[in-house]
Every structure is written in structure tokens, then in C-alpha cells.
C-alpha positions in Angstrom: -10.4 -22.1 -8.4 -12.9 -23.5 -10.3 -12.5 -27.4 -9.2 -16.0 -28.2 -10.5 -14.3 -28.2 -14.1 -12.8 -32.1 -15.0 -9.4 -30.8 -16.5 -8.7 -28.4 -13.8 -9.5 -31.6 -11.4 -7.1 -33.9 -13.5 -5.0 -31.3 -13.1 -4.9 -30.2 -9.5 -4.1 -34.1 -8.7 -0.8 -34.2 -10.8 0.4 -30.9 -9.5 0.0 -31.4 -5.6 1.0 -35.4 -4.9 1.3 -36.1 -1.1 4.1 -34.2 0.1 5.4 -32.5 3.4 1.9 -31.5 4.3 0.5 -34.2 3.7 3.3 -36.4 6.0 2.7 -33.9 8.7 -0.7 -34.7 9.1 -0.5 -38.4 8.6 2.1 -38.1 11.4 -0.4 -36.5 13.6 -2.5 -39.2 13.2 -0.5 -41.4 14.4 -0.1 -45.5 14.4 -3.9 -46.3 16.3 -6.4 -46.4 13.9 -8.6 -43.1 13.9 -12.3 -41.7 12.9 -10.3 -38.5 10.6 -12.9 -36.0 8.7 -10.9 -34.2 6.0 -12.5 -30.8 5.0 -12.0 -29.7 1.5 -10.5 -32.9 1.1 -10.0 -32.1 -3.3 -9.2 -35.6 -5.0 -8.6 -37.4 -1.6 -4.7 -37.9 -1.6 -4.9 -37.7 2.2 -7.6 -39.5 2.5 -6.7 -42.2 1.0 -2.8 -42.4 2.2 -4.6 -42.5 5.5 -7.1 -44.9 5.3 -4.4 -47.2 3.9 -2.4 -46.8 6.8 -6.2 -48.0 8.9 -7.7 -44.6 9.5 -11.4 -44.8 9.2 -12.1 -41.3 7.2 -14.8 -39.1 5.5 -13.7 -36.5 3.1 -16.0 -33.6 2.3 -15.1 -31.2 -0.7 -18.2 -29.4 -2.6 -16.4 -30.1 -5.8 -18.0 -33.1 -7.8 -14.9 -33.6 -10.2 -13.0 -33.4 -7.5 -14.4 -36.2 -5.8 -14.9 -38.0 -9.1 -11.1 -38.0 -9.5 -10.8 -39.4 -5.8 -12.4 -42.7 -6.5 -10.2 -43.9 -8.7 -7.8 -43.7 -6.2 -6.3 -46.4 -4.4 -8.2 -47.1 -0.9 -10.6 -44.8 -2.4 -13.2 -47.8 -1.3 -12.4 -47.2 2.1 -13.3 -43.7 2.0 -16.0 -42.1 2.6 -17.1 -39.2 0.5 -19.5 -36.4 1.0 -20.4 -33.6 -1.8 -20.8 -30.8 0.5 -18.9 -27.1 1.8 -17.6 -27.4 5.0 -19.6 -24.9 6.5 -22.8 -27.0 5.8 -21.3 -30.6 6.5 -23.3 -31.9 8.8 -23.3 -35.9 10.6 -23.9 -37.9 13.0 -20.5 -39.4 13.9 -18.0 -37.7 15.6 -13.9 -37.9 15.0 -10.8 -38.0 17.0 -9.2 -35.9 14.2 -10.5 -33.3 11.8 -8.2 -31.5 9.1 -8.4 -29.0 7.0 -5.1 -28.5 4.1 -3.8 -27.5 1.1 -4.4 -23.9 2.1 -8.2 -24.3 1.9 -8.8 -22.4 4.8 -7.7 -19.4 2.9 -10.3 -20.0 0.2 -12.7 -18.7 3.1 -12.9 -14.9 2.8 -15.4 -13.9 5.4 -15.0 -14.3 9.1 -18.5 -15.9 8.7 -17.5 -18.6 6.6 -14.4 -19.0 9.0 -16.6 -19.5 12.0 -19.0 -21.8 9.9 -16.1 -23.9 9.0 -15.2 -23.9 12.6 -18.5 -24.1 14.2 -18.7 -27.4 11.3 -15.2 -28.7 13.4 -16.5 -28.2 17.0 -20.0 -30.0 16.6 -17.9 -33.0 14.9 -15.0 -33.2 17.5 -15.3 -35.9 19.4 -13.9 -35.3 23.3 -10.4 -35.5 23.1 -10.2 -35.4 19.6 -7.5 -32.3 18.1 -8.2 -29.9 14.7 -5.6 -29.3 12.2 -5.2 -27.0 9.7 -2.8 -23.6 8.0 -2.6 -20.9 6.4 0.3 -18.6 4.9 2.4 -16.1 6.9 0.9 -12.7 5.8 3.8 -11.6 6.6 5.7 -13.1 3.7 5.0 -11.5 0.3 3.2 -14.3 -1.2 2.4 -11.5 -4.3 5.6 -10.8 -5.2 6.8 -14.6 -4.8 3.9 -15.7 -7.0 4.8 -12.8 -9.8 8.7 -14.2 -10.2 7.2 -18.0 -10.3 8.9 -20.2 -12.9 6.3 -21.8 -15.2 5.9 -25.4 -13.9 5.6 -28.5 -16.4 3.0 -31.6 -16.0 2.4 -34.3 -17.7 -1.5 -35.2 -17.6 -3.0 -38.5 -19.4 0.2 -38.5 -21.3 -0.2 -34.8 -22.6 2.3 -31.8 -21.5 1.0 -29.0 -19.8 2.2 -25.8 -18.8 1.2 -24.0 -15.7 2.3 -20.2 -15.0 0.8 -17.8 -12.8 -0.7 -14.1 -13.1 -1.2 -12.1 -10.2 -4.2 -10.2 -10.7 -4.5 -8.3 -7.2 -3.6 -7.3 -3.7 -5.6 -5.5 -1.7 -5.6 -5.4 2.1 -5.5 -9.4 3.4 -6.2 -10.4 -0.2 -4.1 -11.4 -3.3 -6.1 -12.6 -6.4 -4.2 -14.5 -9.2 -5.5 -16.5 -12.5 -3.4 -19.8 -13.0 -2.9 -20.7 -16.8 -2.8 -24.3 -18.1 -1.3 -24.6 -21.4 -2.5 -27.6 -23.0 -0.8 -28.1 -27.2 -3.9 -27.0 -28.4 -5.7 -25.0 -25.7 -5.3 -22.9 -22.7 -7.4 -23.7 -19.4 -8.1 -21.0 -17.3 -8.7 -20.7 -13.4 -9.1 -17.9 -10.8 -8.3 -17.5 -7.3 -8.9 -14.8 -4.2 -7.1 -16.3 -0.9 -7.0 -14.5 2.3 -4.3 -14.1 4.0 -5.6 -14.0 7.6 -2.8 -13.1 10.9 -1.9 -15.9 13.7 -3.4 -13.7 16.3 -7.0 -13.0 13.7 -7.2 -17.1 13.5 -6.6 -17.1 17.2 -9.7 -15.2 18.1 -11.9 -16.5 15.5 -11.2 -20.1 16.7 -12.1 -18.8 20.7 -15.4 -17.5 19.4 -16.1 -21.3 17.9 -16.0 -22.8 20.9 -12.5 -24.4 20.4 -8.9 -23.3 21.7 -5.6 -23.6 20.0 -3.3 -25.7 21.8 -0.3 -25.7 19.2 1.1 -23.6 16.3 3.8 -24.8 14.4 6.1 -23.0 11.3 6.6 -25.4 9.1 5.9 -28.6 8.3 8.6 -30.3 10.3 7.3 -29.3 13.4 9.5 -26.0 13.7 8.2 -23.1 16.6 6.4 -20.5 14.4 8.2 -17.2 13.9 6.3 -14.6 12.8 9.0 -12.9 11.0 10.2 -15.6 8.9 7.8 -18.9 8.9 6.1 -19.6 5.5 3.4 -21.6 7.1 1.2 -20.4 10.8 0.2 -24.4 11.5 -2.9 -24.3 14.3 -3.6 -27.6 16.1 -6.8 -27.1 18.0 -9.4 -28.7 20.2 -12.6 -28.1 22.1 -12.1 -25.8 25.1 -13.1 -26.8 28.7 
């Protein structure tokens, strides 16, 4: 999607408040206050619900309007924010948890920019710290699910808005789509190619980084994944010995 663009910023906020996912991760963090890096971290709901809860946490998304709709936040001041891709973050400072959500990993459709990304989490881990992240089951048919998708309803600054969804393509580990916005006066257009990558495809990617997955979960309430029916392939990681 084209996050760079202000309304489709606004936007994005309204339609994805802090929900399963996001309770998932701020579980995983756990009650003793933690250095957290959030990659692709979008208008910094998790950041924020974290550092409120004492988290010490960077978010990095290479979206300005994204960001710029994160500091209004509240706890946004106890944020910090960096205007960068994950594959070319680079720091000093090292945390005990790094996440990557919202199904941003599947916005990386090389295995170059997967092992950047990961490369990015195993220089910044700090010993004993975990990774987080997920993707969708390919072997649901996300296509098909997005084609019969009621059009959702938002209200943004007061105005309606009307979001429906057009599946544009599916080829191989790829679906494309273009999500509408219908404003009174105007419609606001955005396009998306995901990657729909397999549990066993992460798996090897995340052994060439230098890291090893220790966990993978099928949902968001901590469920065993199953490749048949889970929705979600959940892969908590860390540096390998």
C-alpha cells in the first residue's frame, strides 16, 4: 500500500485498532520492562500500548505519514521513531524483543529482502533476547476470502468511508489486490502484492540469518499451528548457538 499518502495513513489507523495481535505480542513482552524494536511499526499502536505499559521501544516504518500519524498518539513521547525500511535500520542498541506485525513481513517479496529484514533482527538481538513475527497460512485461500469480503464502514475525522476490496491477481505465492476508500465526494485508491511464503520456506530463510525458530504458534491465542487449518503460521525466534 501506498502508506506515504496522509489519508491512506488516517485511514489505516481507524481500520486496524489494537486487537488480538496486538495483545499477543504485548503478552510476550511480558510485566519487566523491555528494550522492544518494532519493525514496520505503521502509526505506532503497538508501540505505544507498550511503552505505556514501561517498555522502552523504537519503531521503524519507512512511511513518513505513517509515523506522522503515530505522534499524536498517546505515549507517542516515549517512543522512539526512525524513518527507515527494515532492511536498512541500522543502531547501536540492542533489544530483548524485536517484532515484526500486521502481516508486514508479507510485504517482502524477495528472499533477499526476507534475509535483509532478518539479517536487520539478528545484528539488533541482544543475547537472550526472542523475534516475533507472522504471516498467513498459504494454505488457506486468502484470494477467494478477500473476493467475497463485505465492504467495511469507517468513520474518519467525522467523515464515512467505505472500504471494499478487488482482487487483482494470484499467481504462484502471490495475490495482488487494490483496496478502495470511498470518501462522499472521492474515492482513494491503494494497491497491494503480499507473499504468501510456507512454514517450512520461513524456516530456512530464518537458519540462513543466523537465527533459529524456537516456537510457532496458529493463532493468536497461543494455539499449536496446523498446517491444514490455522489462519496465522506465528514464528518466535532467536539467535542460534
Amino acid at each position: 500500500m501506498d502508506y506515504q499518502d496522509a489519508q491512506i495513513a488516517e485511514i489505516y489507523d481507524v481500520a486496524n485498532p489494537l486487537g488480538r495481535d496486538g495483545e499477543f505480542y504485548i503478552a510476550m513482552a511480558g510485566g519487566r520492562p523491555l528494550r522492544v524494536l518494532d519493525l514496520g511499526c505503521g502509526t505506532g499502536t503497538l508501540c505505544c500500548a507498550l511503552a505505556k505499559r514501561g517498555h522502552v521501544v523504537t519503531g521503524v516504518d519507512p512511511a513518513r505519514e505513517m509515523l506522522a500519524v503515530a505522534r499524536r498518539k498517546p505515549f507517542a513521547d516515549r517512543v522512539e521513531r526512525v524513518e527507515s525500511s527494515a532492511q536498512k535500520y541500522r543502531s547501536e542498541r540492542r533489544f530483548d524483543l524485536i517484532v515484526m506485525t500486521g502481516h508486514a513481513f508479507q510485504c517482502l517479496l524477495t528472499d533477499e529482502d526476507v534475509l535483509a529484514v532478518f539479517g536487520t533482527m539478528e545484528r539488533h538481538l541482544a543475547e537472550g533476547g526472542r523475534v516475533a513475527f507472522e504471516t498467513r497460512n498459504p494454505r488457506v485461500d486468502w484470494a477467494a476470502l478477500w473476493a467475497e469480503k463485505a465492504p467495511v464502514v469507517h468513520t474518519v475525522n467525522g467523515e464515512r468511508v467505505v472500504e471494499t476490496v478487488e482482487v487483482t491477481g494470484q499467481e504462484g505465492e502471490f495475490v495482488s489486490f487494490t483496496t478502495h476508500f470511498q470518501f462522499a465526494n472521492k474515492t482513494v485508491e491503494t494497491s497491494s502484492r503480499l507473499r504468501f511464503l510456507s512454514r517450512e520456506h520461513v524456516e530456512e530463510l530464518v537458519g540462513r540469518a543466523g537465527l533459529v525458530v524456537s516456537e510457532v504458534f496458529g493463532d493468536w491465542e497461543g494455539g499449536v499451528f496446523e498446517e491444514e487449518r490455522s489462519r496465522e503460521v506465528i514464528f518466535v525466534s532467536a539467535i542460534a548457538n
